[in-house]
RORODREN-672123 format. One record per residue (C-alpha): residue in one letter; y, x, z. Coordinates in steps of 0.2 Angstrom, whole numbers, padded with zeros to 4 digits, always signed. Each point is the difference from the previous one (the first is absolute). Example, Ala and Ser with C-alpha at 12.3 -4.5 7.8 and 13.67 -1.06 7.14 Angstrom:
REM residues 2
a-0022+0062+0039 s+0017+0006-0003 
This chain:
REM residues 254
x+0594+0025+0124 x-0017-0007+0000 x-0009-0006-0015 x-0012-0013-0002 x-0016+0003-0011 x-0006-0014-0013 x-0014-0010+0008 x-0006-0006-0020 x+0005-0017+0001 x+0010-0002-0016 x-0013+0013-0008 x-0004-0003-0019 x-0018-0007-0001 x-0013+0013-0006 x-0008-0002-0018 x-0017-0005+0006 x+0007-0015+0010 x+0013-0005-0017 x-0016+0003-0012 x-0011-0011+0011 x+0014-0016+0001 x+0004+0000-0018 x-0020+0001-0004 x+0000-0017+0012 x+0016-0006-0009 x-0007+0002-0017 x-0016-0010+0009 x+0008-0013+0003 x+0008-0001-0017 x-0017+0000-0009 x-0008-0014+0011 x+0018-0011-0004 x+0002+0004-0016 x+0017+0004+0001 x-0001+0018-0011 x+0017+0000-0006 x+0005+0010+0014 x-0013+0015-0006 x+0013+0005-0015 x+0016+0001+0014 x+0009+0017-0001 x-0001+0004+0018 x-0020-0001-0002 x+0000+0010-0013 x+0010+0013+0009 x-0013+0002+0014 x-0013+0013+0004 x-0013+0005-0008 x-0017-0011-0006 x-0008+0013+0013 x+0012-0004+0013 x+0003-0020-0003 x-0019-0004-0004 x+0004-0013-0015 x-0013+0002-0011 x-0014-0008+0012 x+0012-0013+0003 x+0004-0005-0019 x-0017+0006-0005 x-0007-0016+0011 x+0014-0010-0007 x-0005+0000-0017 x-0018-0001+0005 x+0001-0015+0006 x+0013-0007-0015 x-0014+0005-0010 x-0014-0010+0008 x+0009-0015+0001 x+0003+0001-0019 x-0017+0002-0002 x-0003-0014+0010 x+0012-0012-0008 x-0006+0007-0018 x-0017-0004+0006 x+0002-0017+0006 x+0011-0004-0016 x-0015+0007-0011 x-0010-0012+0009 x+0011-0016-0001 x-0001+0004-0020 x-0018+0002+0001 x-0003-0016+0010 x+0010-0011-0013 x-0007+0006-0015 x-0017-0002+0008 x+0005-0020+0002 x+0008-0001-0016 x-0014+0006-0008 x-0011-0014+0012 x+0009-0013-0005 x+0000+0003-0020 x-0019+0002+0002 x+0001-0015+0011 x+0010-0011-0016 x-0010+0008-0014 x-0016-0005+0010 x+0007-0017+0001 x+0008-0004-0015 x-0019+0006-0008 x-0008-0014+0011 x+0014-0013-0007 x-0004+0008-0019 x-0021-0003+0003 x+0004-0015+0008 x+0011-0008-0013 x-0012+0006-0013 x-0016-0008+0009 x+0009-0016+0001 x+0006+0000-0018 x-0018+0005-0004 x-0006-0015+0011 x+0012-0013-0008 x-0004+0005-0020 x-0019-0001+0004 x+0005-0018+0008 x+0009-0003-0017 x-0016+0005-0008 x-0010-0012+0006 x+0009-0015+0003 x+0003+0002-0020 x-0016+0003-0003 x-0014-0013-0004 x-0019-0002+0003 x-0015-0013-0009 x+0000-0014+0011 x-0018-0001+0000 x-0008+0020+0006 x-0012+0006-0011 x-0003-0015-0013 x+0003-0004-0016 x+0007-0017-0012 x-0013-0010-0003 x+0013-0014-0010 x+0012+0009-0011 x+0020-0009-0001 x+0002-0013-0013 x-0018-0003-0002 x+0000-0016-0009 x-0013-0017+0007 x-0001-0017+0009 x-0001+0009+0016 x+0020+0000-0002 x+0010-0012+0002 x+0013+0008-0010 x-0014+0005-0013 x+0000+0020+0005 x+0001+0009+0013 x+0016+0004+0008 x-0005+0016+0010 x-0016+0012+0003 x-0017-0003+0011 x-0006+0014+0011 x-0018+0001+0004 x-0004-0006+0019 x-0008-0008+0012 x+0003-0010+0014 x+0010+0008+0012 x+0004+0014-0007 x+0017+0009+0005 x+0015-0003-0013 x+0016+0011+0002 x+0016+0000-0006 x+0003+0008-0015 x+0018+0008+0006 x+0013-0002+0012 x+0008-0020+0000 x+0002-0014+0011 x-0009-0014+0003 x+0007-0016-0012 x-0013-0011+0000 x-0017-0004+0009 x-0013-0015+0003 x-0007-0010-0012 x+0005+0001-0019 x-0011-0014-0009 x-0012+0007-0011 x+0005+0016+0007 x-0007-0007+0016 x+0005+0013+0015 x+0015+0012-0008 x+0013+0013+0003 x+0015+0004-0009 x+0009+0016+0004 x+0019+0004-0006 x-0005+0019-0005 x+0014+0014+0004 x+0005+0001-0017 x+0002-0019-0002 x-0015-0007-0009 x-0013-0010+0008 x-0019+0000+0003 x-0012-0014+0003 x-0019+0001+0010 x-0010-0014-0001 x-0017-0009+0004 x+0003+0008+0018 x-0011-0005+0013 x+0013+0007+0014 x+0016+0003-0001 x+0008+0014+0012 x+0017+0000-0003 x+0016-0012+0003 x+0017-0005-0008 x+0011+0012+0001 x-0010+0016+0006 x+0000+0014-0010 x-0014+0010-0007 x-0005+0018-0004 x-0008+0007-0015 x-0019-0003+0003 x+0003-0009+0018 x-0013-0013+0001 x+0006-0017-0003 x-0015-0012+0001 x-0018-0004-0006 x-0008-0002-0016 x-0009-0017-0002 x-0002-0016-0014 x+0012-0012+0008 x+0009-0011-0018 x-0006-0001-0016 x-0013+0015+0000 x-0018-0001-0006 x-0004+0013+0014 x+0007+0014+0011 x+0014+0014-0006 x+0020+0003-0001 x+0011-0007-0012 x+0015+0012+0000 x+0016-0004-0010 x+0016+0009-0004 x+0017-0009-0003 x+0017+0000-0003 x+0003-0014+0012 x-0010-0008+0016 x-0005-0015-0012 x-0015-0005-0012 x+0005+0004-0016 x+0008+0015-0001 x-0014+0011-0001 x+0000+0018-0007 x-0013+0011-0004 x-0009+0006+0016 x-0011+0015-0009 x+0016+0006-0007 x+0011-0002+0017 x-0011+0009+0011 x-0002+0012-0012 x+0019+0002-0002 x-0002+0006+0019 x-0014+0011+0000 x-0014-0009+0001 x-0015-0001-0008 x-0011-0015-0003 
């Protein structure tokens, strides 16, 4: 009876080949990501770590786990960092502006008070002069027997100003007044030039305080050149106040 030897077809592979295909196989789980299957019993039952070769393999796993955390880690860090950075821009950017709008606002309110301040403010109406005919100086000069307002010192052609901030009422010729203004003042008296020589202003037009309005002169009843300035309660004759005492009132000297 002849036999027939075993030619190694069905032989059990060696454990170099089985240690090489499970080190691929556990390859290939690591660059999937599939790792469940490290834990399976029949893993664990292999060969040797010397045999199998699966601590390079794992090592490299975790390797690169660990870099691509660090990555991510690093580009979060960064992300944080960026938007604090622009928060923190755009807080010095509102500060920054709203200290503008503060100066600003300040700059205009000093503005408008120093505005306030002079158009409540009064000047002589005649620069550097002096009364030469005191109010309610008694004579014939007068028709009404005194004199119902205050002569400045000037001569012809000299500037006269308005004593504070008005409008324009009156203008042209007054009688004995000859060439007049009367101004409606901001605070709602009245003031009277007269004897001008020129007039520079119109109906209607409003004035500053010290804003040149016309010329000195001796048109009307004068015996010669200067201002007769009134103060009243109304734009008519007759209701006169003390002038002295009225610009006085408004911090001017005379």
């Amino acid at each position: 009876m002849a036999f027939i030897c075993a030619t190694g077809k069905h032989r059990r592979p060696s454990r170099i080949k089985r240690g090489t295909a499970q080190a691929a196989g556990v390859a290939a789980l690591a660059t999937t990501g599939i790792v469940g299957g490290l834990a399976a019993p029949a893993f664990a039952a292999e060969n040797s770590v010397e045999q199998t070769g699966l601590n390079p393999v794992i090592t490299i796993g975790n390797t690169i786990a660990d870099k691509i955390d660090a990555q991510a880690e690093a580009q979060k860090n960064a992300a944080e960092e960026a938007a604090r950075q622009k928060a923190a821009e755009e807080a010095a950017r509102l500060k920054a502006a709203a200290k503008a709008k503060a100066e600003r606002e300040a700059k205009e309110r000093a503005a408008r008070a120093a505005e306030r301040r002079r158009l409540n403010s009064f000047v002589a109406p005649i620069s550097n002069s002096y009364v030469s005919t005191g109010y309610k100086t008694g004579g014939s000069l007068w028709s009404s027997g005194s004199h119902t307002g205050i002569d400045f010192h000037a001569a012809s052609g000299t500037a006269v100003h308005a004593v504070g901030a008005g409008t324009v009422v009156q203008t042209g010729w007054g009688g004995a007044y000859g060439n007049q203004i009367v101004i409606k003042m901001h605070d709602g008296t009245y003031t009277q030039y007269g004897h001008l020589s020129s007039i520079g202003v119109s109906v209607g037009q409003t004035v500053t305080p010290g804003q040149q309005i016309g010329l000195s002169g001796s048109t009307g009843n004068t015996t010669g050149p200067h201002l007769h300035f009134e103060a009243r309660t109304t734009p008519e004759y007759g209701s006169d106040i003390d002038p002295v005492a009225y610009l006085r009132s408004h911090g001017v000297n005379v």
